[in-house]
N, C-alpha and C positions, 0 to 999 in steps of 0.2 A: 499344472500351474502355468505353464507356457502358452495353453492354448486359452485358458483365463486371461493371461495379460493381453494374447494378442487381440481378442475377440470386444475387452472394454478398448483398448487401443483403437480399433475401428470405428467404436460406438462415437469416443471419443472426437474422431476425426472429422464423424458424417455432422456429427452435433455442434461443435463448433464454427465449421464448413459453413454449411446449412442456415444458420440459425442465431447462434450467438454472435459473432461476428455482426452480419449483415444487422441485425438491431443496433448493435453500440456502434457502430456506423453512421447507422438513418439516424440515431437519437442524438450521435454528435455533432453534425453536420445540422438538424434541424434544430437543437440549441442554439449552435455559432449563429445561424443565420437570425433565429427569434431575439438574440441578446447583444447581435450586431457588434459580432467578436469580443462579447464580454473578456475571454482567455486573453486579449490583446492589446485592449485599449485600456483594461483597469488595474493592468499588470502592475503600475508603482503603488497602485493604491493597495492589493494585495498586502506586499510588505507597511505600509501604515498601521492596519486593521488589525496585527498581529501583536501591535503592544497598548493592547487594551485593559485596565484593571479588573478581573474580575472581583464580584461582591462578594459577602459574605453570605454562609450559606446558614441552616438551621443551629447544626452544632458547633456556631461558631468561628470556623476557620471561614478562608478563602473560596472558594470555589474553582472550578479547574480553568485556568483560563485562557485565552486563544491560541497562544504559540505554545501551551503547553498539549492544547487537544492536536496544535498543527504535528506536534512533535510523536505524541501517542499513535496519531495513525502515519507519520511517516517511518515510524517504529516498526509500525508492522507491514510498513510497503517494504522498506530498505532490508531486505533480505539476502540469504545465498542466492536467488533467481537475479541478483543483481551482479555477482559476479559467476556462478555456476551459468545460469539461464541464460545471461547474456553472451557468453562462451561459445554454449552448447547451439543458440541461436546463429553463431556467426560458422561454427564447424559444419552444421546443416546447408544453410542458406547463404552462405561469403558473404560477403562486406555490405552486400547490397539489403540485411536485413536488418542494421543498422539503421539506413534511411527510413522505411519502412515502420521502422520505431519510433523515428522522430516524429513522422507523421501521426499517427496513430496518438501520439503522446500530445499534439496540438488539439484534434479534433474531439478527443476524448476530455479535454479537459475543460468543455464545457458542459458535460453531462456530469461531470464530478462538481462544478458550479451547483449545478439545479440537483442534484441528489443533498447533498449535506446544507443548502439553503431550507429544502424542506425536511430533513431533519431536527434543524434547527426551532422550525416552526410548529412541529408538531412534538418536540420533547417535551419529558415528563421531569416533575419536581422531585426529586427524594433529599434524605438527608445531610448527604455529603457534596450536595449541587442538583445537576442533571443529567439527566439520562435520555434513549432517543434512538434513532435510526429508521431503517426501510420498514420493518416489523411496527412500529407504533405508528410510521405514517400513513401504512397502507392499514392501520387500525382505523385511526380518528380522520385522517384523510379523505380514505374509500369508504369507510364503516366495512372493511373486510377482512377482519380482526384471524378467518381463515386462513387467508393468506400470509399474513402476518406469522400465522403459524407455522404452516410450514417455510419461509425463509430463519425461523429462528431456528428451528429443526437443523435445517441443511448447514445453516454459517456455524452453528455451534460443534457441528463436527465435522466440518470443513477447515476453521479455522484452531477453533478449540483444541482439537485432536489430531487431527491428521496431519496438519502444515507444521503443529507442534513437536509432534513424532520426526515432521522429513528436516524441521530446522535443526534435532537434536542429532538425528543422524549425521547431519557434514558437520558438527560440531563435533563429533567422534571421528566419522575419518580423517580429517586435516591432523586435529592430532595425532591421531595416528602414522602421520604422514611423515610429522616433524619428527615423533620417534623415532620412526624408521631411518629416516635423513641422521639423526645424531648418532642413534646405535648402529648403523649401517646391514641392521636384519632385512632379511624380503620381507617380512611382518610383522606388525608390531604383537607384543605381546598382548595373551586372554586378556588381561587384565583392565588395559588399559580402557575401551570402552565401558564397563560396569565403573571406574572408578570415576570415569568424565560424565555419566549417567547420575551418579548419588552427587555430584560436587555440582550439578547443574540443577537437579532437583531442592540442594539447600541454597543455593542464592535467587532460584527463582521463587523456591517459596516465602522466602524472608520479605520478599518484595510484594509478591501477590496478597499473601495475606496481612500485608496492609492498605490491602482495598484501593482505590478505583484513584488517589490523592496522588497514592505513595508511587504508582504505577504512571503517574502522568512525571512528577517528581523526579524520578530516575531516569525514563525517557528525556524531558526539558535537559538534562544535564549529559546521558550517555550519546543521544542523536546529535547534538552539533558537532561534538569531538569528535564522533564518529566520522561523522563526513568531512570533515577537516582533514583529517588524517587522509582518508582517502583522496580526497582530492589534492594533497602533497603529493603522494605516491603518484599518481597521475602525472600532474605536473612536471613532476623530476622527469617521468620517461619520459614524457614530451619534449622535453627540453633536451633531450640527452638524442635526441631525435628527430629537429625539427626540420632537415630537409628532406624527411617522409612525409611531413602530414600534409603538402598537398597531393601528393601522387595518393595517399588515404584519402584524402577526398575524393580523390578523382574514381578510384575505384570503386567508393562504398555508392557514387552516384551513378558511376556506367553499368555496375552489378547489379543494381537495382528496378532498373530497366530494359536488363536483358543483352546489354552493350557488348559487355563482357561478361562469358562466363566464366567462373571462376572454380576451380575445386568440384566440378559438374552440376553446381547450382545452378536449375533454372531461376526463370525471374516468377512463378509460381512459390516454389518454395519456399525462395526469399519474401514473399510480400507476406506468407504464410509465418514463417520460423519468424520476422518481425515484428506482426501483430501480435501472434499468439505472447510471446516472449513479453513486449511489451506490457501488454494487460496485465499479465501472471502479475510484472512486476509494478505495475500503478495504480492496478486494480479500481480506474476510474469506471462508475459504472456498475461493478460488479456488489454495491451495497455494503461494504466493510468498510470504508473510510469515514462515511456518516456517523456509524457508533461511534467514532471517537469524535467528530465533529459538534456532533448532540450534547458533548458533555461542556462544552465551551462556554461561560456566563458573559455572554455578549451584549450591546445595545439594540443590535440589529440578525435578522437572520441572514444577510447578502455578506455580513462581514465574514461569516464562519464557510461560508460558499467559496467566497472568494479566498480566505487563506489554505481552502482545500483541494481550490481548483492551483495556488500554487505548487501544493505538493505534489502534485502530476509533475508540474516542470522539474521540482526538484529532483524527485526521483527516477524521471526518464533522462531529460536532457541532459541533468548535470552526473548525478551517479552511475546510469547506466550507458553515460558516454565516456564517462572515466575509464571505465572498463574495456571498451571497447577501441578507444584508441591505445589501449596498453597493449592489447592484444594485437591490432592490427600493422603498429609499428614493426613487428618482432614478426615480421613474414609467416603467419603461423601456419600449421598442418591443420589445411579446408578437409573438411569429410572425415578427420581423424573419426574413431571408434567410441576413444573416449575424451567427447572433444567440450567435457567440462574442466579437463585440467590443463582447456590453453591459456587463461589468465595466471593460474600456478608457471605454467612450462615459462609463458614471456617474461615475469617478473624473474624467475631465476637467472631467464637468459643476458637480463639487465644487473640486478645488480650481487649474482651469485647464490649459492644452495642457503646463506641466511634469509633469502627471502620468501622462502619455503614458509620458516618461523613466523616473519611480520605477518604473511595471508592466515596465516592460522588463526593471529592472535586480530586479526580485521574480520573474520569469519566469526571467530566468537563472538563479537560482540555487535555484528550486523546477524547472528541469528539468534543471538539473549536478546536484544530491543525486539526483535520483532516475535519473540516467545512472547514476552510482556504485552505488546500491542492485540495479538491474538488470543491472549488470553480474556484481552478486557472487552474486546469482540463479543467472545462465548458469555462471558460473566453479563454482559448486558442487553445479551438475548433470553440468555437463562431468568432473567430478573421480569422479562417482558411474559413467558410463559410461567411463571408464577410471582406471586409475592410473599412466598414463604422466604423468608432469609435465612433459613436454616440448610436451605439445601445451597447455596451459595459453597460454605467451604468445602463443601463435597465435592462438589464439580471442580473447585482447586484444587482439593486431594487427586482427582484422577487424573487432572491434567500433568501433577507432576509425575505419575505412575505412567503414563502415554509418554511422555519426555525420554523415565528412565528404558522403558520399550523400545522405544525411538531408538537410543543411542547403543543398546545393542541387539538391533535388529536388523535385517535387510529392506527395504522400505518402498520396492518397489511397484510392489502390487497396490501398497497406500497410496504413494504419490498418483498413481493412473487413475484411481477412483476419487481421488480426490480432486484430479481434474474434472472427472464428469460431474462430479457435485457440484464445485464451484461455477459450472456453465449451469447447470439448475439453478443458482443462485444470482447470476447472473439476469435470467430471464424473469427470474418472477419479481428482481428489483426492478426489471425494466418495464414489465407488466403496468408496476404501480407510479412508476415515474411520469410515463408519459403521458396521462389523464390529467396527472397534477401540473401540467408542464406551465398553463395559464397562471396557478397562483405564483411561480418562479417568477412571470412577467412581471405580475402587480406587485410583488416584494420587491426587485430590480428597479419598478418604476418609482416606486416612492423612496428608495433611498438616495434615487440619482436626485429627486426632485430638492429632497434635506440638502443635498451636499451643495448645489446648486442656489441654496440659500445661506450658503455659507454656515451650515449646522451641521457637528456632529449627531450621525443619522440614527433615533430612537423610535424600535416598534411599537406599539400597543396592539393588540387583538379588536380594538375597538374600528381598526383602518380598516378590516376586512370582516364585516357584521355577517356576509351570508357567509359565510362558512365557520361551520361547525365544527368542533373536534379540537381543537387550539386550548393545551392546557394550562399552559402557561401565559404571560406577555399583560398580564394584567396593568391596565390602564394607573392604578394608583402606587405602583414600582418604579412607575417612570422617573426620571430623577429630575429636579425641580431646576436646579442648575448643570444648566446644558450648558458645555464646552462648547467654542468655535470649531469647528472643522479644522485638519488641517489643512495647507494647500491646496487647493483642488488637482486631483490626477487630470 
């Protein structure tokens, strides 16, 4: 087993290294430049675009609508890799992979612009709204319906499965955790993982199988408190702190570049443990955020772009900076062994062994949104490789049985293969992205051109006659009475 882990571990490393990386890179950097820091300058407008009403759909209700899709896939970014990864990321590579992050978190948040724009554009209609992502675009986009195949293959048990299993796993040890901290055992008892398994299994089900509405619904409501809370916590240690946080700057910029080394991080590892870390957690680029983007009943495809390309910021700059200045105030142990429990270690060292309790109870429910989020992933890739709807609650069924596995299991060998899937998923989004990268322009162009006339900005498929494949956006849905714009950003 050991020579198993180390051997994808390598594969791992050379493939990312290599390969993945250096794409979301060039695809970042060549967005920012084509869309003339779209991430930068349409930053207020982002927050506008997000309180749009959506329509009504076939059976009647609402359809899912933009800050509830924004919320569904920040559901499934804002995870343990936001307090675990980001830890694990600074114990490796010192403060200097922090910056690193931020970076990566700028440049990348133009490819997550143009992936969920052309999501948007090439979604499909069903009964409860819409549907969509990397899989239907590189369908009706490329007409390479192959490809499509296999990315729905890879996210479905990349995300579906496996991220499901490692979120249900730190859902058991934390608990575990606080057990131990109350009853003052080395271990917590058998029992306690098999019971956190079945009690996670019936609230995730109660929610999944009410379908794709119910799962936006609890997200819109669980994600803001989420991160509210969290950025309390934050705050407090800041404040309890604040004649560290420039000498924390100072370090997380000289470690960065190699100035100081810190805890034996070079400035390699750092640039390394920052991206990677990053990504895990923004997952710009990597083809999961568009699922839930696609599901958004918009007027325009640039609107559901842009409040996707916020949730990059959200979830680097503001959540997993939260993190990281908690930890970095609290002088922590660089290079520790197990240096996912330096956000546990600082928050006790702040405000005592009860706050063992509150990570526990911020852990559950940053890794329940993002069980949910990853769920609706798999659910609408599985929908894109068939349209039987009967195999739908099946793939529910498993995921809660993956969950309860998850939670008492050891998840190590998952999480490393799950890394290498997720970099296959990464490349074959990026495959189909960058051909498409032109019609990103002409969507961008024509909605500056509305705003600019003081129009709230409405697609038709009728603005873009040579291209093919567009199954939605039908010219006679447009709505007769157009609202003004608001402000110009």
């Amino acid at each position: 087993m050991d020579a198993l882990m180390e051997s994808i571990g390598e594969v791992n490393d050379v493939f990312w290294t290599y390969l993945v990386i250096p794409l979301l890179v060039l695809l970042g950097l060549y967005f920012t430049v084509r869309t003339a820091g779209v991430q930068f300058r349409m930053l207020p407008q982002m927050f506008r675009d997000l309180r749009g009403t959506p329509e009504q759909t076939k059976d009647g209700k609402k359809a899912v609508s933009s800050f509830q899709a924004f919320s569904i896939s920040a559901a499934a970014r804002i995870g343990t890799g936001n307090i675990v990864g980001v830890a694990l990321a600074i114990s490796l590579g010192g403060p200097g992979a922090v910056f690193w992050m931020w970076v990566m978190a700028i440049i990348v948040s133009s490819l997550a612009f143009a992936e969920s724009t052309l999501a948007q554009l090439f979604k499909v209609r069903d009964r409860s709204g819409y549907r969509g992502g990397p899989a239907y675009y590189m369908q009706h986009g490329l007409n390479a319906r192959w490809l499509g195949v296999i990315f729905a293959v890879v996210i479905i048990f990349t995300f579906g499965f496996s991220f499901n299993m490692v979120q249900a796993n730190s859902i058991a040890e934390f608990v575990s955790t606080s057990v131990t901290t109350v009853t003052g055992a080395e271990e917590a008892p058998g029992w306690v993982a098999p019971v956190v398994g079945l009690a996670l299994v019936a609230v995730v089900g109660a929610v999944v199988f009410g379908g794709a509405r119910r799962i936006a619904q609890v997200a819109q409501l669980t994600v803001p408190f989420m991160a509210l809370v969290y950025l309390i916590v934050g705050l407090v240690v800041v404040g309890m702190n604040l004649d560290k946080v420039p000498d924390v700057f100072a370090d997380i910029v000289s470690s960065a570049f190699g100035f100081e080394q810190i805890g034996g991080a070079a400035v390699g590892t750092a640039i390394m443990q920052g991206v990677r870390r990053g990504l895990f957690s923004n997952e710009a680029g990597m083809g999961s955020a568009p699922n839930a983007g696609a599901s958004a009943a918009v007027s325009h495809p640039v609107k559901q772009g842009l409040a996707q390309s916020l949730g990059v910021y959200f979830d680097t700059l503001l959540v997993c900076s939260i993190t990281a200045f908690i930890i970095l105030v609290s002088d922590p142990d660089y290079g520790a062994d197990d240096g996912g429990l330096l956000t546990q270690t600082a928050l006790e060292s702040h405000f005592g062994s009860w706050a063992v309790h509150l990570l526990t109870i911020l852990i559950l429910l940053l890794a329940f949104t993002s069980v949910l989020g990853n769920t609706f992933y798999g659910e609408a890739n599985l929908r894109f490789l068939t349209g039987d709807d009967r195999v739908v609650p099946v793939f529910r069924a498993v995921v809660l049985g993956m969950l309860f596995l998850g939670a008492v299991s050891s998840l190590n060998l998952v999480w490393s293969f799950a890394d290498v899937t997720m970099g296959v998923m990464a490349v074959v989004n990026l495959i189909a992205v960058a051909p498409l990268g032109a019609l990103v322009m002409r969507l961008l162009k024509d909605y500056q051109q509305q705003r600019r006339e003081g129009l709230d900005p409405v697609f038709t498929r009728d603005k873009l006659p040579d291209v093919r494949g567009i199954q939605c956006w039908e010219k006679e849905r447009e709505s007769t009475d157009r609202a003004p714009a608001p402000e110009q950003a």
